[in-house]
C-alpha positions as CSV (number, residue, x, y, z in Angstrom):
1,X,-39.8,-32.6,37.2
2,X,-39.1,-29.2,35.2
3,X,-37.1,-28.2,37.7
4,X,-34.7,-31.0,37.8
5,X,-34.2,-30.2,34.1
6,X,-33.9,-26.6,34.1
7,X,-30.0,-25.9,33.0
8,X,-26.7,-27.8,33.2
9,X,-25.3,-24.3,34.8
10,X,-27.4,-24.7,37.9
11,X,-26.3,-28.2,38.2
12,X,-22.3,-27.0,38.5
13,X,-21.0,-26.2,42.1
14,X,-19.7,-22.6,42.9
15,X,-16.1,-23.2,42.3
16,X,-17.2,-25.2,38.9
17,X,-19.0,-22.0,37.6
18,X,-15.7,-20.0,38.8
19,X,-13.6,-22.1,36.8
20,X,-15.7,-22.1,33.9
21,X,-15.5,-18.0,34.1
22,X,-11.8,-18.1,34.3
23,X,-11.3,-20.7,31.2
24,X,-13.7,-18.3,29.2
25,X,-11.8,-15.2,30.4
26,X,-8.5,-16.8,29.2
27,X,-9.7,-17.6,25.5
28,X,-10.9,-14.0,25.3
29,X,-7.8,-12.9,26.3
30,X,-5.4,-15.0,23.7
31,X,-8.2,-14.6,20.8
32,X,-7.7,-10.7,21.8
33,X,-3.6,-10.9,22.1
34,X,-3.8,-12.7,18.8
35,X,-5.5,-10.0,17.1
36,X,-3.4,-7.5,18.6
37,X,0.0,-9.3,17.5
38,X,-1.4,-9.7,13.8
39,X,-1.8,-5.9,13.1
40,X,2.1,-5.3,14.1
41,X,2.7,-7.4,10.9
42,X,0.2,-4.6,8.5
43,X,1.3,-1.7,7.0
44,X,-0.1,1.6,7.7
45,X,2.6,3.9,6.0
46,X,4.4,2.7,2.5
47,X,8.0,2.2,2.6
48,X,9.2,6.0,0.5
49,X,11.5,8.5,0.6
50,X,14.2,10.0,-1.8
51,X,16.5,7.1,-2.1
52,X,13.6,5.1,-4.1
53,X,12.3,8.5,-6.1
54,X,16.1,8.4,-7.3
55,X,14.5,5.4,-9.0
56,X,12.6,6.9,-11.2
57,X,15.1,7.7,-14.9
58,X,12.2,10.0,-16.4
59,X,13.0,11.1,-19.6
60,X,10.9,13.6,-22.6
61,X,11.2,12.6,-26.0
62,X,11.2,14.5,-29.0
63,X,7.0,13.8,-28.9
64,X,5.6,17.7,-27.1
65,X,4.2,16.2,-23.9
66,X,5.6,12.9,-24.4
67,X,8.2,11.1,-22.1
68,X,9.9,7.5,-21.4
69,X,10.2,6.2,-17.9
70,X,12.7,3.8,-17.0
71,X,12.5,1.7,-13.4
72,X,13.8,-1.3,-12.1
73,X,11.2,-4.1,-11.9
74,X,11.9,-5.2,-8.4
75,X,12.6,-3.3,-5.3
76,X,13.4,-5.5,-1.7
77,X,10.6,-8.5,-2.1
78,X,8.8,-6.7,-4.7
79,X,7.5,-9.3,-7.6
80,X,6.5,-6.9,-9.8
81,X,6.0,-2.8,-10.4
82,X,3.3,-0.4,-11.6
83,X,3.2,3.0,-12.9
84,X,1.1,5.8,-12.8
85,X,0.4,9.4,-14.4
86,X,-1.3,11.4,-11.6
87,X,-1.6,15.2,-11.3
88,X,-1.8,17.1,-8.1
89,X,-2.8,20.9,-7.5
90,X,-0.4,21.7,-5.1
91,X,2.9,22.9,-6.0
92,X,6.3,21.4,-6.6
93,X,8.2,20.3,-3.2
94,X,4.9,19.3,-1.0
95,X,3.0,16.7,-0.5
96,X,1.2,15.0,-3.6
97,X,-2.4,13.9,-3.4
98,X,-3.5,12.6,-6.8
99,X,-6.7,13.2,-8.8
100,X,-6.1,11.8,-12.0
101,X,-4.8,8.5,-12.1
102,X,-3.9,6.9,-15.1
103,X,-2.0,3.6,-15.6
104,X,1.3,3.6,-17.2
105,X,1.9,0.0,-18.9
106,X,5.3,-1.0,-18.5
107,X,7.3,-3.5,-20.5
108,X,10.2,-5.5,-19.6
109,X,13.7,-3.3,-20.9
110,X,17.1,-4.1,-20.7
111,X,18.5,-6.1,-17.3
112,X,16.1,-5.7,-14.9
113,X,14.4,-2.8,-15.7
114,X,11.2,-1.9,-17.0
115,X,9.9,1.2,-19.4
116,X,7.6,2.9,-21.2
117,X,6.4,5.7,-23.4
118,X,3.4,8.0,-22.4
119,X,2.0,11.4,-23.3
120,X,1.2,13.5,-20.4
121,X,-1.7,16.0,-21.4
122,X,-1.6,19.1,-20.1
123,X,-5.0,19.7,-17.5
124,X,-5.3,23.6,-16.6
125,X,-4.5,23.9,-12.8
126,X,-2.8,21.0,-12.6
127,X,0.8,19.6,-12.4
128,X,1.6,16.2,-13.7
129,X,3.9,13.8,-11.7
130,X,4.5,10.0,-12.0
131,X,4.3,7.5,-9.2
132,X,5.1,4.2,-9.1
133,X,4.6,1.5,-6.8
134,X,6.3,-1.8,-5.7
135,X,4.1,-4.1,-4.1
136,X,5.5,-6.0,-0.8
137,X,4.5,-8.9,1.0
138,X,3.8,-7.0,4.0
139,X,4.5,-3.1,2.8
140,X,4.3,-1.0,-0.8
141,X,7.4,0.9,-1.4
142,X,6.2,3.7,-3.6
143,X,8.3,6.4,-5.7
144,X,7.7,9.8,-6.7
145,X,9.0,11.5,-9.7
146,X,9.8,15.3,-10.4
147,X,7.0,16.8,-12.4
148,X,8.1,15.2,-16.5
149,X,7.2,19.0,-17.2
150,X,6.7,22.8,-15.9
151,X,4.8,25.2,-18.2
């Protein structure tokens, strides 16, 4: 009697079991083409270059180390824009990597445009630079300013 009840898989024929295999061979393939397809739609690189640092109206006040930005609040599908003081050890004209981040809090300005005033203190070894970044559905477009000051 135990062996009459051992599995339902022993109770399939041969070309059962084969088609069994085949049905289980096409859902991994479809959960696997699905996977695939969906990280075409993420972002690996932000949307940049020098047409969105153009952006960036960066401007020093009479304040020593203080200056005003100026950027539009929406860039393609953007809904909304932030700002940040960063500073970088490498020299003007390559590629930024930021250490200090700061947030810049930015109000709604005239049109469609948002500002703000912020000090940049000086940090010995550093050079300051602001980046600012406009969220996407799919892809960031982010913006790099010239350094608001050279010493």
């Amino acid at each position: 009697m135990g062996l009459q009840n051992h599995c339902a898989a022993s109770r399939m024929s041969p070309p059962q079991i084969l088609a069994l295999g085949i049905h289980m061979i096409r859902v991994a393939v479809f959960l696997l083409a699905l996977l695939i397809s969906s990280a075409s739609y993420s972002c690996t690189v932000p949307i940049y270059g020098e047409e969105y640092d153009a952006l960036i109206e960066l401007t020093e006040t009479q304040d020593r180390h203080s200056y005003q930005i100026r950027v539009p609040a929406k860039v393609g599908g953007s809904k909304l824009v932030e700002a940040f003081l960063a500073y970088t050890k490498l020299p003007k004209g390559e590629f930024m990597v930021g250490e200090f981040f700061t947030k810049i809090r930015l109000r709604k300005s005239s049109g469609d445009y948002v500002s703000a005033v912020f000090d940049v203190p000086e940090k010995e070894g550093y050079a300051p630079y602001v980046q600012v970044r406009w969220p996407g559905e799919v892809c960031a477009t982010v913006a790099f300013s010239e350094f608001p000051h050279s010493d």
